[in-house]
N, C-alpha and C positions, 0 to 999 in steps of 0.2 A: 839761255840763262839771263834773270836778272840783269842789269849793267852797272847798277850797286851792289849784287853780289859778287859780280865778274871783276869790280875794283880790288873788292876787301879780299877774294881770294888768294892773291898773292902775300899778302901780309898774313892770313893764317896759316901759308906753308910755312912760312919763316917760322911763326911763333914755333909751328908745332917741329921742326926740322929741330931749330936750338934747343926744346924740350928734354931737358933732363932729368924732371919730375915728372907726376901725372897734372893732369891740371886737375881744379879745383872742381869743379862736375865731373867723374868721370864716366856719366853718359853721355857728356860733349862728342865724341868719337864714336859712337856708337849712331849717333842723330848723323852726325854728316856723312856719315858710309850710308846714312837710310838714304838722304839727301841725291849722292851721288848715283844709287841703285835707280832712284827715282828717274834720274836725268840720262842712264845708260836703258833704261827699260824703254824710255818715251819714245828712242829713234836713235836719237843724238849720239855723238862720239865726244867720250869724257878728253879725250887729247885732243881733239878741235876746239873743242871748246874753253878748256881750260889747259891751257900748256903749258903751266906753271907748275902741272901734277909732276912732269914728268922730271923736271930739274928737282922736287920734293923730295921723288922717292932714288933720285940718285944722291941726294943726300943724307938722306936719312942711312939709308944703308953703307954708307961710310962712312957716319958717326959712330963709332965704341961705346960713346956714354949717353947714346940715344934711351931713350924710357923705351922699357918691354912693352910699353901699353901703343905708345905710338909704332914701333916695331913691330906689334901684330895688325896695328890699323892696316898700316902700309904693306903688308904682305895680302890686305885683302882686298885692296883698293886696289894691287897691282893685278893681282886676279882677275878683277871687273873689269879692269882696262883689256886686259888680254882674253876676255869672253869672246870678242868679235875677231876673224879673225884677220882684220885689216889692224885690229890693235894688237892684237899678237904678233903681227909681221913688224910694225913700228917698234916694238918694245923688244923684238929679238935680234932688229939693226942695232939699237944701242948696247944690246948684249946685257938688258935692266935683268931678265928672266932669271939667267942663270945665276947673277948676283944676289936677289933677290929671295928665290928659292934653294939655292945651293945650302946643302945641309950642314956639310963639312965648316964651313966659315963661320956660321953660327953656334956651332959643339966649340971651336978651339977659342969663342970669346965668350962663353959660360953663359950664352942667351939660351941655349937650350933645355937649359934646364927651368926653366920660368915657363908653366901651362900655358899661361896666357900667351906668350910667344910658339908652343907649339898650334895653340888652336887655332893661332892666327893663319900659320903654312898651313894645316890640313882646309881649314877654310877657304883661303886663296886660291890653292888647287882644285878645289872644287868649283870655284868662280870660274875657273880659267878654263877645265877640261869640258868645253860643250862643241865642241869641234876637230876636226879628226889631225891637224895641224897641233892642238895641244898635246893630243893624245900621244902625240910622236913625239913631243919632247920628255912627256912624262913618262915613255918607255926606254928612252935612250938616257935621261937621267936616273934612271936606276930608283926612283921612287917607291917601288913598288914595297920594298922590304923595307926600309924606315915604316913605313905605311899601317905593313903588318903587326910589324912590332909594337905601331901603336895600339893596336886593338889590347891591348891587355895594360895600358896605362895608368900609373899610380892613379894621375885624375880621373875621375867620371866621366867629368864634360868631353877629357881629350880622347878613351877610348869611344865613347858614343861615337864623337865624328869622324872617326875613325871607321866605325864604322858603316856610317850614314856614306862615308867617302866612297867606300871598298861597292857599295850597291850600289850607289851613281856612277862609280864606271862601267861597273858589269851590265847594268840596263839602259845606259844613255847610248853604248857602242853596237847593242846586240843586233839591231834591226841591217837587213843587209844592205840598203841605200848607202852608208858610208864605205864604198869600197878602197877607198884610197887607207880608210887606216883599219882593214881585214888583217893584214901581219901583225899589229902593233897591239891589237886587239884580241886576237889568237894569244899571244905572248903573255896579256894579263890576266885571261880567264884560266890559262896553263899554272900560273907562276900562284895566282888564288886558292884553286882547285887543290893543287900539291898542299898547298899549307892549311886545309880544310882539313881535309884527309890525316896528316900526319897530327892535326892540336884537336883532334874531334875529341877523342877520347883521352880522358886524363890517367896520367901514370901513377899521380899520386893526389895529396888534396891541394896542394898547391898549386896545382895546374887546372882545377875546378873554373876558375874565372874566367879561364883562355876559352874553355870550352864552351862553358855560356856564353859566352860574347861570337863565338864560331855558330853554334846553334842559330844565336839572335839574328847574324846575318843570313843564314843560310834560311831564316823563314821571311825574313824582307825582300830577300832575292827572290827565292821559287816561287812568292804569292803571285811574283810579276813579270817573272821572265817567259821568254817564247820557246818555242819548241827545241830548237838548239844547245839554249846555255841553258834550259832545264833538262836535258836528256845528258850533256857533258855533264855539270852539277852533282846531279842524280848518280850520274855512275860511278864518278870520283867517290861520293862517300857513301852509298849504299851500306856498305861491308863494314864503314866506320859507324856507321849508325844502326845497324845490327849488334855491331858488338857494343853500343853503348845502354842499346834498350836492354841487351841480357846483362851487364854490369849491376844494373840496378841501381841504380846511384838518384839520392829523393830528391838532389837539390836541381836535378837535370831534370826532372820528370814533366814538368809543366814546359820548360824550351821546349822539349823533343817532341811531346804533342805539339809545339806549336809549329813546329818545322813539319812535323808526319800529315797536321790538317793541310798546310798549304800546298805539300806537293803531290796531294790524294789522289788528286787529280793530273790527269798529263793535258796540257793546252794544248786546247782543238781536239781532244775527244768527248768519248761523249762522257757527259757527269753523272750516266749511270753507270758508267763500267773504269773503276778505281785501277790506279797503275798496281801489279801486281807485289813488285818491289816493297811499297807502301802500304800495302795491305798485311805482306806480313809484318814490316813492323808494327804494324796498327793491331795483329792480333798480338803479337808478342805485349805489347802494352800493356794488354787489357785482360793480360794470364800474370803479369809480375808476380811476386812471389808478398811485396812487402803492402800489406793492406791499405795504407794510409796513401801509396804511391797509384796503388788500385783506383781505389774511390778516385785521386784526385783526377788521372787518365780519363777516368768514366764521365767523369763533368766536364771536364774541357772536349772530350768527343761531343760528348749530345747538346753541349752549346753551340759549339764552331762548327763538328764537321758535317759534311754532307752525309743522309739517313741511307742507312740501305738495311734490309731486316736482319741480317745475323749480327751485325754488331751492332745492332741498334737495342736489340735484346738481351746481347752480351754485357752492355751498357748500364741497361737498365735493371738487371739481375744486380750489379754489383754495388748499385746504389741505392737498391730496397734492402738489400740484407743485411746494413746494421741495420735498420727501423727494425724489420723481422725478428731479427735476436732482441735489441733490449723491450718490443710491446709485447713478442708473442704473438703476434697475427700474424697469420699463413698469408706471407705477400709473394711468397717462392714457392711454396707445393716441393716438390721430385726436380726443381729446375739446378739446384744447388749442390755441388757435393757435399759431403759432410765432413769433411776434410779441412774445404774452405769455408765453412760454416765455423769447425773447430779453432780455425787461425784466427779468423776474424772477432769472434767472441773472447778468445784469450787477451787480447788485441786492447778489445773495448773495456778488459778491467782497469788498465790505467784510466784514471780521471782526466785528463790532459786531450788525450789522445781520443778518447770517446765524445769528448764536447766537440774538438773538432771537426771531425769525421760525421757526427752526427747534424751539424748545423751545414755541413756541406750536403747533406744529402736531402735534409728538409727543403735548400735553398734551391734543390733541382726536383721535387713531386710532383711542381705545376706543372713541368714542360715533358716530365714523365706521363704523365694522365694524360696529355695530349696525343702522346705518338698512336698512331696502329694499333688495335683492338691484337691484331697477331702477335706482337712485337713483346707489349704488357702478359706476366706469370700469372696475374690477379684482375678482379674487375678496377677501375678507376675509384667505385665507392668504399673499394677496402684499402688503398693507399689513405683516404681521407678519417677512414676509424682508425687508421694507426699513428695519425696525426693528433688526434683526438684521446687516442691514448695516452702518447707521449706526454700531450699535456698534462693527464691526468695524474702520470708519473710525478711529472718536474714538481705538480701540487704537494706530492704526497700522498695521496689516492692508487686504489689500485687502475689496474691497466686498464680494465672494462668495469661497467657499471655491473654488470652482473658474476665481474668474476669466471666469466665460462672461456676465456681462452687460456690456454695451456702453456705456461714461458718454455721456451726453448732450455738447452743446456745452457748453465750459467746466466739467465736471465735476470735472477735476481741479486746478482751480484753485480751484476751490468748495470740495472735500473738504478742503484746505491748512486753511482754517479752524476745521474742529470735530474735529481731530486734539489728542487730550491734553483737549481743554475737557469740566473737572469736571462741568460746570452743563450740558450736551447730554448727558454719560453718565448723571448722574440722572435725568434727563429720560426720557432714552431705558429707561430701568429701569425705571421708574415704567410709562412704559407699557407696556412688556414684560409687566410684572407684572399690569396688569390689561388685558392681549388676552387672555390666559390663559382667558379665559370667553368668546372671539368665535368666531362659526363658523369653522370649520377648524381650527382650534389644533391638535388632535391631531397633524393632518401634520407641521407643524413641529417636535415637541416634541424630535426629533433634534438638531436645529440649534440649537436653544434651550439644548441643555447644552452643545452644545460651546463656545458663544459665551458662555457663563455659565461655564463651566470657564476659559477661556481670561483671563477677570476676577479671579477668584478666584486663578488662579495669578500675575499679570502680578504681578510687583513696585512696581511703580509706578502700581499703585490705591489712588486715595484711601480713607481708613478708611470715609465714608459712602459712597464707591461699591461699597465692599468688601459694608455692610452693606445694601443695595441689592440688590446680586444676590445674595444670601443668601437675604431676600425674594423674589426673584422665584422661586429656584431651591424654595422652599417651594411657593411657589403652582403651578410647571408640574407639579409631582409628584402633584396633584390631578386634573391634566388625563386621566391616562388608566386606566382601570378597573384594567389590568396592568400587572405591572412590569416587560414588552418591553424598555423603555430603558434600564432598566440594564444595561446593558453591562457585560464585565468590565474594558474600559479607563476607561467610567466610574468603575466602583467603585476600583481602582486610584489614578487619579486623586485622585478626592475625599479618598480615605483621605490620599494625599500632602500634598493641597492643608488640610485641616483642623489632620493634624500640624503641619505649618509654620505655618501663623495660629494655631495656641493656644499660638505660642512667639513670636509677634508683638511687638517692643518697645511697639506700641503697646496701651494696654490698651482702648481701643475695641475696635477690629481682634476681640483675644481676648474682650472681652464678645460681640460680635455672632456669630463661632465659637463660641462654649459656645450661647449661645443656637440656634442652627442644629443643635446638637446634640441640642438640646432638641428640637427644630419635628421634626428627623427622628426620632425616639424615638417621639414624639407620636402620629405619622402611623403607628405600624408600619412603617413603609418599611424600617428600620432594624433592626428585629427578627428576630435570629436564630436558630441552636441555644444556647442557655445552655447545656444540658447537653453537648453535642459540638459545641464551637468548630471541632475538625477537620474535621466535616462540616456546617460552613457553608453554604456554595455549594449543596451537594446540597440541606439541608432546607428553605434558603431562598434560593432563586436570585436570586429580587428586591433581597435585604437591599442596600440602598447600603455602609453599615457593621454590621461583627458587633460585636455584644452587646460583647464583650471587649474591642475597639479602642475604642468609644466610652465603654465605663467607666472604663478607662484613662487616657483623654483627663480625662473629667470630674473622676474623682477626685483628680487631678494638678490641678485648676483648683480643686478644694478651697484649692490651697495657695496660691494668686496674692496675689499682695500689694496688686491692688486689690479692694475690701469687693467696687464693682458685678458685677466677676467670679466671685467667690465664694459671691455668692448669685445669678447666672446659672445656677451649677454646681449647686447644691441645688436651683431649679428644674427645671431639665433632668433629675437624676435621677428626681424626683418624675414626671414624664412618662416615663421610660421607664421605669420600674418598674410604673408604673397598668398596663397589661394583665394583667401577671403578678399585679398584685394579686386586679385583678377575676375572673381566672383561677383564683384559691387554690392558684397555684404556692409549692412550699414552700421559706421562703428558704434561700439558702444562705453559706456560711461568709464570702462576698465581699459580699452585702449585710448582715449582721448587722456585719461589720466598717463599711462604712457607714454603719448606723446610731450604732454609737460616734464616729464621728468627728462625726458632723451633732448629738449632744448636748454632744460637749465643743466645736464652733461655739458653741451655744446660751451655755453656761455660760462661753465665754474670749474670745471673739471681742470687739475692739473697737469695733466696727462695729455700728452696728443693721442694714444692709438684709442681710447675711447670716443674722444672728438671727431674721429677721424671715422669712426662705423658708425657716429649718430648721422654725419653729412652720407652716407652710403647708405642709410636706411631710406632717409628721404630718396635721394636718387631711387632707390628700388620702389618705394611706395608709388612716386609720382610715375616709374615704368612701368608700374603693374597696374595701376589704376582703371578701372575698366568701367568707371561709374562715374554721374555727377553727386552723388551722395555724400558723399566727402569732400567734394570740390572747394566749398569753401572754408574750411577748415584745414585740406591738404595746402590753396592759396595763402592761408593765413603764415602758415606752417613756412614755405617756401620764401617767403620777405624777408623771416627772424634769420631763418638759416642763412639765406646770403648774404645777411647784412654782416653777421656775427662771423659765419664763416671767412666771408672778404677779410676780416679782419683780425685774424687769425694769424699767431705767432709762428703757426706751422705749414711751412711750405704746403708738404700735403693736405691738412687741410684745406687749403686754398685751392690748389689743384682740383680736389672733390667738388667742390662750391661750383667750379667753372665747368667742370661737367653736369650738373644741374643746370646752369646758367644756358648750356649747348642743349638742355632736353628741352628746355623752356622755349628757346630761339626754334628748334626744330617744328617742336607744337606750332609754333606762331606761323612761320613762315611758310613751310614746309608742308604740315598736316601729314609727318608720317609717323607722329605719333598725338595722340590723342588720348581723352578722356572714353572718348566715345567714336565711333566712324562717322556718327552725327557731325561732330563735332570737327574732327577735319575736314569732312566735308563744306560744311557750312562755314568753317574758316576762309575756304577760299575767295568765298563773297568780299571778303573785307578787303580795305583799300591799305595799303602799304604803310601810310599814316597812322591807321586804327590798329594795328598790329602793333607800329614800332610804340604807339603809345600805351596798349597794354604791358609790352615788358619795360618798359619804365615805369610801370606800376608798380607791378612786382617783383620792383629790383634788379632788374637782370641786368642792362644797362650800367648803374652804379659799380656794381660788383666787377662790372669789364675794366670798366674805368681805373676802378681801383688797383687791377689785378696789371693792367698796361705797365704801370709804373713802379710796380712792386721789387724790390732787391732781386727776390729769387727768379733767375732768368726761367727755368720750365713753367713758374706764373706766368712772366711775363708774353712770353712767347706764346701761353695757348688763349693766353685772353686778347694780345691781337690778334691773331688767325680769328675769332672768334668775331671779333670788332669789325674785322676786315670782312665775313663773311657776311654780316648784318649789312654794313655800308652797301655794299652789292646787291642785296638783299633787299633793302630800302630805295638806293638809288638816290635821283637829285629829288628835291621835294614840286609834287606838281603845280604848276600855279596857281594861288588863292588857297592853297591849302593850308589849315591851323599849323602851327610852328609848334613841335615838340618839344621840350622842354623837358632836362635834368638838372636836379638840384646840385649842387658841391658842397661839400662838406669847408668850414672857413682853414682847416688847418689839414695836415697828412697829406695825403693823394690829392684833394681838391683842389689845393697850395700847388700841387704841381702840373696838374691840372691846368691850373690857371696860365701859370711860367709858360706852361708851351703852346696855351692858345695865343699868348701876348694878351693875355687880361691883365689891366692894374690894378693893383690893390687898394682896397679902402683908407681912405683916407685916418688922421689922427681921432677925429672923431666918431667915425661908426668902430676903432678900433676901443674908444673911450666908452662909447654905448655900448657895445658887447657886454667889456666888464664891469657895466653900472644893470646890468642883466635886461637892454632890452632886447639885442635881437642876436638871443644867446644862439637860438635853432635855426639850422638850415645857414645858407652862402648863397654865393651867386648861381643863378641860373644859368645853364649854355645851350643853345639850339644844339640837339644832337645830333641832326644831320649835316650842321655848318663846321659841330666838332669832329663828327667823321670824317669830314673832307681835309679837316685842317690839321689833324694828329701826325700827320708826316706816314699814315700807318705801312704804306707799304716800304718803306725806308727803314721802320722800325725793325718790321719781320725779319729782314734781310738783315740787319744785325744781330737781333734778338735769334735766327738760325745760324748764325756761325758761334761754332763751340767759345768758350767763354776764354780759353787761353790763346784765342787766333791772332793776337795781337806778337806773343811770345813763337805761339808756334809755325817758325816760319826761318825758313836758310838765313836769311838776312838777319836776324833778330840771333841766332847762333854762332853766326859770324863775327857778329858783333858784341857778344859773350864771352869767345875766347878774347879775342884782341884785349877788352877792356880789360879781363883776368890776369890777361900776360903782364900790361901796363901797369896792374896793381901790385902784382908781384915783383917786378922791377924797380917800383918804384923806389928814390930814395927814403921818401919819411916810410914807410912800411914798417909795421913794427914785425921781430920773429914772430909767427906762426899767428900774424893778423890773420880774419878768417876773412876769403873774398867772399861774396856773395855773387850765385850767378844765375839768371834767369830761364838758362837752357830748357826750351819743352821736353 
């Protein structure tokens, strides 16, 4: 420890001992318990080190009008002390334990009734029991049943650790190395077990709570117990977990799968052959009687548990059969009784009850399509047309395009329901979007547009279902090697359907259009003749939209009055330009006119996130560039940007700037990336000098400079590493070599610039000539490599990497928070309810 912390520590037990308020941080107490965890984890022993703990908490605990907040510190600090058990043997000579933890003393001065003083004991104890020495006082004080009782605690937080408690003893004691406390241990798995068993099952609704909370532990335990205390476990409530799956009770249905997946398995056999115990409750589950309990069983098996083929089938039968009843597509055949077809369907007339049942079942077809060809009632391509259905439902439309499937009983009174519901059509997207990878997909992909066109155009889709099937309509365009599917009434279509939503009032709507414009740019899907728009069709039969149309679109969202669409629109171009880049297609008069507009964004825009995708265009241009064709134009391009960018109000953009600045430095130095492989290559000829003087041409240099000194520390910090890596990079300058030279700006960063080279300033004169305008432009010049050497930079880094509150976040700096608090509070001029301020991390 510290020897200024090891001072002040005695003075903050006192404060916190007299404490009979909270203090004024009350994460004060929470940081120095971090503190002391820290200093018991490391090796150390908190009572060697600090023995002023121990006179703290024998006062604290014979204060009455001690604060509950310090009351619980102390109950968990005395825990940590007694984690070891050399500090356990010291804390039970002073006899602090039983003081400390003793229940009774606590109930008859009304601290027990304060959460925060319960959480503090079950906390404590849990610090304390890591050793077979605790365990033996925690058995002989009778802990056990306070214990229990807390599991069903008014509080949340108190029953949670209560329960977290009751599983860190059952699994910290189970392994058989600790023999010294096998009795003691026996005694808790016994005394557990009994009260598993007896609160498993509720007698009435009011005992609902006990049981979940019994459940919850009994699937924290089994996930991870050994062969022992899951076979004792297991057999204690077997019979209470029979009788709770045939009870039927919906609010237990999801614990009891969660308890039935963990212990499916018996540890150390094999994971193809399930405990038998488990297996029937796991069929009794998957037969309940109340359908909404069904389905939900059937999802949490084919999530969590391990696959085996009859209920994996049992599974997946009970999560196709609403889709089956409200599309009418045979996804079941003869697999289904018609019994539980009739429940089910009666089931789905409520409205409530069919949305949700029906968004559970959409939310598991992907992972349905997946399993076993044996397993699946239907092919994988007829779960996707009843998906496809569905949607056609929720539009308004009938089930099938042609009308030729036959609704079930009560079908179309089923259907009435998820007609228009927002929350089935995302649903139903969602999983559209990811069958897209199930076998068969291809077949379907016809159907897939039209039903995703028909979205897209409907007027009365909501903006995220809009942006929904935009996504899905990305993803099916994956699905097939050719562009077969595009049709020309596709293409048509789409072309209609994008013009209208990039004039959308809403500007969602138009964001997730530019963006889709983007995704198909992206994709080539999209990519046409540039040079002969008239012969579109011909050169690219595939293209969904030509070159032209979608520039068109884009540049026009240039102009949108909300920022998010407008830097939609600069990333989307950036995608659809990258081929041509990578290509070393040579631009032409419509992207050069682009480019000016995405600089004067940069330089006028009020907005950072459009600023912020013009500095990421460049980035992308200058990585994709694969030509000297552009070179000088993209250089031109690369000056404005870092100049403007450096200079820039928004962190992020700044950040952006200095990653350009790093592709630039890389080109230079490096040659791992390039215009050309010519071009790295032949980079290597050049002499360290003739590099670092190109990127002082081009800005790179300035923009570091600038970036060194900037407010926002993650500027700051990546334009030294950057500076730093140049410096190394460069090296000392060789003798007789030209002297580099960077400009400085006379005011901003150059100013500061200055300060820390020990440059002095101009005198009253050239400050007088300035503003008589003659030597408005440009400052003093500095040898860059004499300023590399002399920025202090690796001193900087090392500041500029410690987090920005490291001054504050520190034991000392805490220590001396409370004190100061205490002293203000004491103070005599203090006025009532003066507010202190404290700087606690």
């Amino acid at each position: 420890m510290d020897a200024e912390c090891a001072s002040l520590l005695p003075g903050v037990c006192e404060v916190l001992a007299a404490s009979a308020s909270s203090l004024p941080d009350d994460t004060s107490l929470e940081k120095l318990l971090d503190w002391f965890t820290g200093l018991s984890e490391a090796g150390g022993s908190l009572l060697d080190a600090c023995p002023c703990l121990l006179d703290f908490i024998s006062s604290v605990v014979h204060n009455a009008a001690s604060d509950p907040g310090v009351l619980s510190f102390t109950l968990r600090l005395t825990g940590l002390m007694a984690a070891t058990e050399d500090g356990f043997g010291r804390l039970q000579e002073r006899s602090v334990l039983s003081q400390v933890f003793g229940r009774q003393r606590w109930q008859d001065a009304g601290l027990w009734e304060d959460p925060c003083f319960r959480i503090g004991w079950i906390q404590g104890l849990r610090s304390m029991l890591q050793h077979p020495e605790a365990l033996g006082f925690f058995v002989q004080s009778d802990f056990i049943d306070p214990l229990l009782r807390l599991q069903t605690d008014a509080s949340l937080f108190v029953a949670s650790a209560a329960n977290q408690m009751l599983a860190h003893v059952l699994l910290s004691f189970q392994d058989g190395e600790r023999t010294r406390s096998s009795a003691e241990y026996a005694s808790v798995v016994t005394a557990i077990s009994e009260h598993l068993k007896v609160s498993l099952v509720p007698q009435k609704y009011t005992e609902l709570r006990q049981s979940l909370q019994v459940l919850k532990l009994l699937a924290l335990v089994l996930a991870r117990a050994g062969p022992p205390l899951w076979d004792r476990l297991l057999q204690a409530v077997a019979d209470s977990l029979e009788e709770l799956a045939a009870a039927g009770c919906s609010q237990l249905t999801l614990p009891l799968m969660d308890v039935i997946l963990a212990a499916r398995i018996r540890p150390g056999a094999d994971e193809h052959v399930p405990d038998r115990r488990v297996s029937r409750l796991l069929v009794a589950m998957l037969d309940v009687d109340k359908p909404a309990d069904l389905v939900h069983a059937a999802a949490a098996f084919l999530r969590r548990g391990p696959r085996d083929g009859v209920h994996t089938a049992r599974a997946v039968g009970i999560l196709l059969l609403p889709l089956h009843i409200v599309t009418g597509q045979s996804l079941l055949g003869t697999n289904t009784t018609d019994e539980r077809r009739a429940s089910v369907a009666e089931q789905l007339k409520c409205k409530s009850f069919c949305i949700s049942v029906i968004c559970v079942c959409l939310t598991n077809t992907p992972q349905i399509t997946l399993t076993p060809s044996g397993n699946l009632p239907c092919p994988p391509q007829l779960i996707v047309t009843a998906v496809l259905s569905l949607l056609r439902i929720c539009s308004g439309a009938s089930s099938s395009p042609s009308s030729s499937s036959s609704p079930s009983t009560g079908c179309s009174e089923v259907s009435r329901n998820v007609i228009g519901s927002g929350k089935v059509q995302k649903c139903a997207l969602e999983a559209l979007t990811a069958l897209s990878s199930s076998p068969g997909a291809k077949e379907a992909i016809s159907e897939v547009f039209t039903v995703l066109m028909q979205y897209l155009d409907n007027p009365d889709s909501d903006a995220t279902v809009l942006h929904k099937s935009y996504q899905a309509f990305v993803r099916w365009m994956s699905v097939s090697t050719d562009t077969s599917f595009a049709t020309d009434q596709l293409r048509r279509g789409l072309e209609e359907v994008v013009k209208k939503r990039v004039c959308d009032m809403r500007w969602e709507v138009r964001d997730s259009t530019v963006e889709f414009l983007g995704h198909l740019a992206g994709g080539r899907v999209s990519v046409a003749s540039a040079e002969e728009e008239e012969e579109e069709e011909e050169e690219a039969p595939g293209a969904l939209l030509g070159v032209r149309c979608t520039t068109l679109l884009l540049k026009e969202a240039l102009q949108d009055t909300e920022s998010y669409v407008r830097a939609s629109a600069v990333s989307a171009l950036a995608k659809m330009l990258t081929p041509s880049w990578q290509q070393g297609a040579p631009l032409g008069q419509e992207e050069t006119e682009t480019v000016s507009r995405l600089l004067e964004i940069l330089s006028r825009d009020t907005e950072a996130f459009p600023r912020r995708a013009v500095v990421r265009y460049f980035i992308s241009w200058f990585s994709s560039s694969s030509s000297s064709s552009s070179s000088s134009l993209l250089a031109q391009c690369v000056r404005s940007v870092l100049s403007q960018g450096s200079a820039d109000l928004d962190w992020e953009v700044k950040v952006h700037t200095l990653e350009l600045a790093e592709l630039l430095l890389d080109e230079a130095f490096s040659g791992d990336r390039g215009y050309r492989d010519g071009v790295a290559s032949s980079s290597s000829d050049r002499t360290p000098e003739s590099r670092l003087a190109g990127v002082v041409e081009l800005g790179v240099v300035p923009a570091l400079l600038s970036g060194l000194v900037d407010c926002d520390r993650p500027v700051g910090l990546r334009a030294c590493r950057l500076l730093t890596a140049l410096r190394d990079a460069v090296g000392p300058p060789a003798p007789g070599a030209p002297d580099t030279t960077c400009p400085l700006p006379r005011r901003g960063w150059g100013e500061e610039i200055r300060k820390t080279l020990g440059m002095k300033r101009r005198d009253t004169e050239a400050e007088e000539g300035i503003e008589g305008g003659g030597a408005s432009e440009g400052g003093d010049a500095v040898s860059v490599c004499e300023a590399l050497a002399a920025l202090g930079l690796d001193e900087r880094l090392k500041v500029l990497a410690r987090s920005s509150d490291h001054v504050h976040n520190s034991p000392l700096s805490l220590l001396q928070d409370i004190l100061t608090a205490s002293a203000a509070r004491t103070h005599p001029d203090t006025q009532p309810g003066q507010e202190v301020i404290v700087d606690c991390y």
